[in-house]
C-alpha atoms as one frame of an Amber mdcrd trajectory, in Angstrom:
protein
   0.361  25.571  83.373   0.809  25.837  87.304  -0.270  29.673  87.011  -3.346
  29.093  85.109  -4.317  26.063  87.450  -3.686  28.739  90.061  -5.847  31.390
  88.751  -8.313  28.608  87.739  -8.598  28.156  91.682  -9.683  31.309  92.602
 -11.630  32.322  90.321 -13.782  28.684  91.629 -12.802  30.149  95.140 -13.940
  33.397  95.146 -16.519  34.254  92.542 -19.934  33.024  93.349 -21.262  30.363
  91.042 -24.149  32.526  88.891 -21.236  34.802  88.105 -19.028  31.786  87.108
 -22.221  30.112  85.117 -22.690  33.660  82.983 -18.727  33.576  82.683 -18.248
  29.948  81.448 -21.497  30.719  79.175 -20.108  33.171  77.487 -16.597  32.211
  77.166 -18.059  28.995  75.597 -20.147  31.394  73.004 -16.849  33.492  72.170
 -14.796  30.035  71.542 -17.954  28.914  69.268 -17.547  31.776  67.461 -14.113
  31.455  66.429 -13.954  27.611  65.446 -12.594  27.204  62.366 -15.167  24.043
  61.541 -18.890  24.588  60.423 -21.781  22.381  61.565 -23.897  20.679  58.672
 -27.315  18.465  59.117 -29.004  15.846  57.109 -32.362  14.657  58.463 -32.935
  11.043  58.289 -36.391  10.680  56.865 -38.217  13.458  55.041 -41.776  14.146
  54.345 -44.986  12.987  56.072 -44.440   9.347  55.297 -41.241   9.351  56.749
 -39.692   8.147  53.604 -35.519   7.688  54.434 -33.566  10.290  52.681 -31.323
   9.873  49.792 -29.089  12.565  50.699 -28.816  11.139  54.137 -27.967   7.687
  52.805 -25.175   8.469  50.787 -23.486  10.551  53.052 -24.022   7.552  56.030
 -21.927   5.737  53.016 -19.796   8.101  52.511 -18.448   8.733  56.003 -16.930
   6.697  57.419 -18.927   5.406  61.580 -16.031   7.143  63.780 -16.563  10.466
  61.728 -19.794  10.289  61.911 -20.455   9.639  65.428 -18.003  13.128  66.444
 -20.210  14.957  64.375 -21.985  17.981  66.320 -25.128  18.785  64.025 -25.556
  18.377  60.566 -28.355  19.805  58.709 -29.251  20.708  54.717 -31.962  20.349
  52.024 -31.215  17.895  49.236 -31.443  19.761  45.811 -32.399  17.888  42.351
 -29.473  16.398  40.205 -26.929  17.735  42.746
């Protein structure tokens, strides 16, 4: 741990900050890229008259608020019968 604090201190030492912006960028894109979770979305209301989703209901029942609210994104289309 004391050699990655270390290394973590000169890299914020010595490279200047657009380099460690582009680095932190893309290291965040590579460790997106291999989480094992997915990101799914439900919109709220649907349609012009803003009419509250079913889909979006039952999964706001289903879930329970702390699960929920640690959710990144979730997003799908509700299908008939399904």
């Amino acid at each position: 741990m004391a050699a990655i604090m270390f290394v973590y201190a000169m890299f914020r030492q010595y490279f200047p900050p657009q380099l460690q912006d582009y680095i932190f960028r893309y290291g965040k894109k590579l460790s997106n890229f291999m989480y094992p979770y997915i990101h799914v979305t439900f919109d709220e209301f649907i349609g012009e008259r803003m009419k509250k989703s079913e889909a979006f209901s039952a999964i706001q029942n289903y879930l329970s608020d702390k699960s929920s609210a640690n959710a990144k994104r979730l997003k799908a289309d509700v299908v008939k019968d399904s």
